[in-house]
N, C-alpha and C positions, 0 to 999 in steps of 0.2 A: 837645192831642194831643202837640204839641214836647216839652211839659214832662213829661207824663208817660214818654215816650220819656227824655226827659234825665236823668230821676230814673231811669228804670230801670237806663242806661247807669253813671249814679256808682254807685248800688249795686252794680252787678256789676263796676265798676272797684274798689269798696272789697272787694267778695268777693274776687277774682281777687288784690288785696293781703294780704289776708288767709293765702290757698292761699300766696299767694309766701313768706310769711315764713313761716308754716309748714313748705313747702318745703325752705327755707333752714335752718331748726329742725334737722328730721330729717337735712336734708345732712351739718350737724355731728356730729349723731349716729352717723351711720353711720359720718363719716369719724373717730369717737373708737373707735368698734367695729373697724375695720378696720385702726386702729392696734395697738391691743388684741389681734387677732386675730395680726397680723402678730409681737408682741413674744411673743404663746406659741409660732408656728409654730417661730419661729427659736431659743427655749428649748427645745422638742420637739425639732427637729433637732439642739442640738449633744449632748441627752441620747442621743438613738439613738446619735449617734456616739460617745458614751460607751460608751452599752451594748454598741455593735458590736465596739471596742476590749477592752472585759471582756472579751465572747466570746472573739475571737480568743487572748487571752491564757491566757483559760478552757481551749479549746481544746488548745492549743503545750500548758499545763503538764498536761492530763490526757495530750495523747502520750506526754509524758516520763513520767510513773508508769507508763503501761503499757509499756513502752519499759524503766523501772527492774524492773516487775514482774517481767517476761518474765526479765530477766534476775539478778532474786533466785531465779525458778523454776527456772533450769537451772543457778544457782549451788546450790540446795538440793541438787537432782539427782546434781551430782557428789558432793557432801559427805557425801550418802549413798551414795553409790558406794565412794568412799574409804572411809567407816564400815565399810561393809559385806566390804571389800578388808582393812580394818585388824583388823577383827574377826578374820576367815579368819586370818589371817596370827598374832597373837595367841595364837590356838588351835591352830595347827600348834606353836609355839615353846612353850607348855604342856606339847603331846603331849612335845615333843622331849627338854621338862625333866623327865617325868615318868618318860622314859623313861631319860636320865641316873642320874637319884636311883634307877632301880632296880636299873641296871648297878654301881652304889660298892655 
């Protein structure tokens, strides 16, 4: 009954080493995954802050175009003002010359 007890006990001592290296197996493996794991996050992370950078850069140069926009819009604005002033103006000095050449 000893022996059969003792054969039982080696075999489940040799199981039980079996599980451990095993164990030990996957431990590696995880710890190669979680390096793995670790060298994308930190690649992930300094890209966002790339991207975040773009952005903001994105950002500052679309204000500035709107910013230039705005201010080609009311530069147009006057220019047609002025056009529209120079015309007028033009066409009185026509009137005036036409009015000369009838006077000689």
């Amino acid at each position: 009954h000893l022996t059969a007890n003792l054969t039982e006990v080696i075999e489940e001592k040799q199981h039980l080493r079996a599980n451990l290296t095993e164990v030990k197996k996957k431990k590696k493996q995880l710890k190669k995954i979680k390096e793995y794991l670790t060298s994308n996050l930190t690649e992930v992370t300094e890209e966002k802050q790339r991207l975040s950078a773009n952005l903001a850069e994105t950002t500052e140069v679309k204000e500035r175009l709107t910013v230039n926009l705005t201010e080609a819009r009311e530069e147009k604005s006057r220019m047609e003002h002025t056009l529209r002033d120079n015309t007028a103006y033009i066409s009185k000095l026509e009137g005036q010359l036409n009015q000369l050449e009838k006077s000689w």
